[in-house]
N, C-alpha and C positions, 0 to 999 in steps of 0.2 A: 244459576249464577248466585253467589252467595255477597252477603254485604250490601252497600248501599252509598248513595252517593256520597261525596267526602272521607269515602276509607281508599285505603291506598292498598288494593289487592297482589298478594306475590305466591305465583307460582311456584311450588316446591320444588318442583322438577327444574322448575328456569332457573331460580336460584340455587340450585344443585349445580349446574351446570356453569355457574360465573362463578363458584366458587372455587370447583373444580379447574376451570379454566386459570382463576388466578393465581392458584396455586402450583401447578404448569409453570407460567411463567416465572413464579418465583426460583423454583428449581431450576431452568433454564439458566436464570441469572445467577443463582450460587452456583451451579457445576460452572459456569463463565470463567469464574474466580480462579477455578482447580489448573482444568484442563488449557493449557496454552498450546499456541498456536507459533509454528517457526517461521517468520517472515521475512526476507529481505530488504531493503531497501537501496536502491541504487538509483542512481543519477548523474549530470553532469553537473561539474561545480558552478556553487550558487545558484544552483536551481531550488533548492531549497529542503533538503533531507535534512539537516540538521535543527534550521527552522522547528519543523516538521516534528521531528524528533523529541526539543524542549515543548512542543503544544503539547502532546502525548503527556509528558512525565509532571507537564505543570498547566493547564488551560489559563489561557490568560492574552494577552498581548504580549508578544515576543520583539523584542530592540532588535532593527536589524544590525548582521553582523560587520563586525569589519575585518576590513584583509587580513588584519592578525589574529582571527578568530576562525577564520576559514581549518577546517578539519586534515586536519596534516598525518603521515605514521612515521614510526623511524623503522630502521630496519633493523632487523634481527642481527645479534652477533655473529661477525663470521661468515654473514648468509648475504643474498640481494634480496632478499624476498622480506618484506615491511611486517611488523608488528602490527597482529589484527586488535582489533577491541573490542573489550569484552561487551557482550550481551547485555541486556538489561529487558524486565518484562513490562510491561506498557499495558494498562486497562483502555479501554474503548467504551463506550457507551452510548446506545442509540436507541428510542422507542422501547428502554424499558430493560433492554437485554444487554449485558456485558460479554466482554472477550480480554483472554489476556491473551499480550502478541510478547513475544519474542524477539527481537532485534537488537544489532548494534547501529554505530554510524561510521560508516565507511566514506573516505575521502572521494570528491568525484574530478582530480582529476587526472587526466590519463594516467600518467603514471601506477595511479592506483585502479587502475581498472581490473586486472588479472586479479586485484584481493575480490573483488565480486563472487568471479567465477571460482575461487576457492572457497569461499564464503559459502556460497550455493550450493557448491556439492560437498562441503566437509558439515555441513549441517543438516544438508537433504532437506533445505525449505520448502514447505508447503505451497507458500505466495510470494511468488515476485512481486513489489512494489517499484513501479520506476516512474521518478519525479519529472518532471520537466515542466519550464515559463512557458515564456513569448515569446523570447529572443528572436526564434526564429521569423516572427511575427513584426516585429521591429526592423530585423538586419535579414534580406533576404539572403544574404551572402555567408550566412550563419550558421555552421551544422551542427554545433556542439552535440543539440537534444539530438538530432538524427544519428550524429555517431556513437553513444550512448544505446540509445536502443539497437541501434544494428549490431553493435557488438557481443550483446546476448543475447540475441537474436541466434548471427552466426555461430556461437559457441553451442545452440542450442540445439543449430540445424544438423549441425556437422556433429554434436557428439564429443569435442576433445575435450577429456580430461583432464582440469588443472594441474599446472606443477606444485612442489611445495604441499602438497596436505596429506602425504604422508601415504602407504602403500594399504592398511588399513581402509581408512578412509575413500581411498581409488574403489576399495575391494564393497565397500557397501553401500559406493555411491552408483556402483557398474550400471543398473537400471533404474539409475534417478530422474525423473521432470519434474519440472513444478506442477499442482494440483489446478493453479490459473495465476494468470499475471494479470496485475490492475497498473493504467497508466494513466497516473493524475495528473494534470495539467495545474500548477501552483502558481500563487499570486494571481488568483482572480479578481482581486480589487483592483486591478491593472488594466486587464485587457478583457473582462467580461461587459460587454456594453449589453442594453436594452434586451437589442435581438438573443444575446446571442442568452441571457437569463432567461429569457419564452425558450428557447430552446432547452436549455437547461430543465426547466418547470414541466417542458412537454415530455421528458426521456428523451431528447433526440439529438444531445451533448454530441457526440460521435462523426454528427456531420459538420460540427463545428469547424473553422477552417485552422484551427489550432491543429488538428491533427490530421491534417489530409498529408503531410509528411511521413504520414506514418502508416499509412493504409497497406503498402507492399510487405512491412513487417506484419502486420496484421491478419495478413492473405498468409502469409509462412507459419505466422502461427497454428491459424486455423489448420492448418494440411496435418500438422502434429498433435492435433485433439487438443491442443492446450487452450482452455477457454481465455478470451481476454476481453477486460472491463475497460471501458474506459471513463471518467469521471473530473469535474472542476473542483478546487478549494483553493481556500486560502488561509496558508501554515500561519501566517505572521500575526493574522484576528481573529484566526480560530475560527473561520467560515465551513463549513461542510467537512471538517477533518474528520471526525469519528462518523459522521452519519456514509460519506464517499466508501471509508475502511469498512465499516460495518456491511454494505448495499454488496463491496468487491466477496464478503467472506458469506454470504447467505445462502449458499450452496453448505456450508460446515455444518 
């Protein structure tokens, strides 16, 4: 062994090896920048997509919104079928590595449900993102979030086609699914108490009772190979927003 007490000895080979490594990840995170990713985002209204949406394009603390702010479309001329909106690409950042996602923000509520499922196959999304509170945690009598996800659930199960995106579109969405759907549970400064952050801390979010509404979607899912994550944040203080998105896309 060479050297002598008070030198600071460094393997060539080791430091080969971190250097190589960090250099990895650098690349990692520039190709991030390039290569984007097509994501969805849907939910029921006021669950929190649009929240969600300004945390993405600006971190920070988000004002919540008011009823005149709520995300509305008009409709097409001549047509019933609503004015979609436009895209917008969104950086991510988590332990180091970036992603750019793809999205717009689409109104959640029914009315504008059927732009999802156009949405979805006229862009052949990679990642479902579907938001949902507490509501149903508050009001037992409350389905919004349930109907919500059952409805692209069922559009999912069954296969049909949206109207309005065009016979193109039909034509190169024929063997479309999602790659995996993440279903984040927003506004955890709400209703995440004690327990249920040990759970969170342990990976075991899942059996949270936030989402035992949702476990028969989740059995459907699985039957369809379609992987699904499920995860807590909260859009409004910018709690687990990129790190939940990043943990849903680590398969990419």
């Amino acid at each position: 062994m060479h050297g002598s007490w008070g030198e600071l000895m460094v393997d060539p080979v080791s430091a080969g090896v971190i250097v190589a490594a960090h250099g990895f990840w650098k690349v990692l995170d520039w190709a991030g920048k390039f290569v984007t990713h097509n994501v969805g985002v849907y939910g029921a209204s006021e669950a929190g997509k649009t929240t969600m949406d300004q945390q993405l394009m600006t971190e920070g603390y988000v004002a919540p919104l008011g009823e005149n702010e709520r995300t509305h479309h008009k409709k097409k001329w001549l047509s019933k079928h609503y004015q979609m909106p436009p895209t917008e690409p969104k950086r991510i950042k988590s332990e180091g590595i970036s992603k750019t996602l793809v999205s717009n923000d689409i109104g959640g509520h029914t009315q504008y449900m059927p732009m999802w499922i156009q949405d979805m196959y006229k862009r052949r999304v990679q990642t479902l993102v579907i938001i949902i509170d507490h509501r149903h945690l508050v009001d037992r009598n409350n389905t919004d979030n349930q109907l919500a996800v059952g409805y692209i659930v069922d559009y999912l199960i069954n296969r049909n086609k949206p109207k309005g995106i065009g016979l193109f579109a039909r034509f190169r969405s024929r063997n479309w699914q999602p790659k995996r759907i993440l279903i984040l549970a927003n506004k955890a400064d709400l209703w995440l108490d004690e327990d249920g952050y040990s759970q969170w801390e342990r990976g075991l979010i899942s059996e949270h009772q936030i989402f035992e509404p949702f476990k028969e979607s989740l059995h459907q899912l699985h039957k369809l190979h379609i992987p699904v994550k499920v995860d807590a944040m909260s859009a409004s203080v910018g709690w687990n927003v990129d790190d939940a998105l990043m943990r849903g896309f680590n398969d990419l």
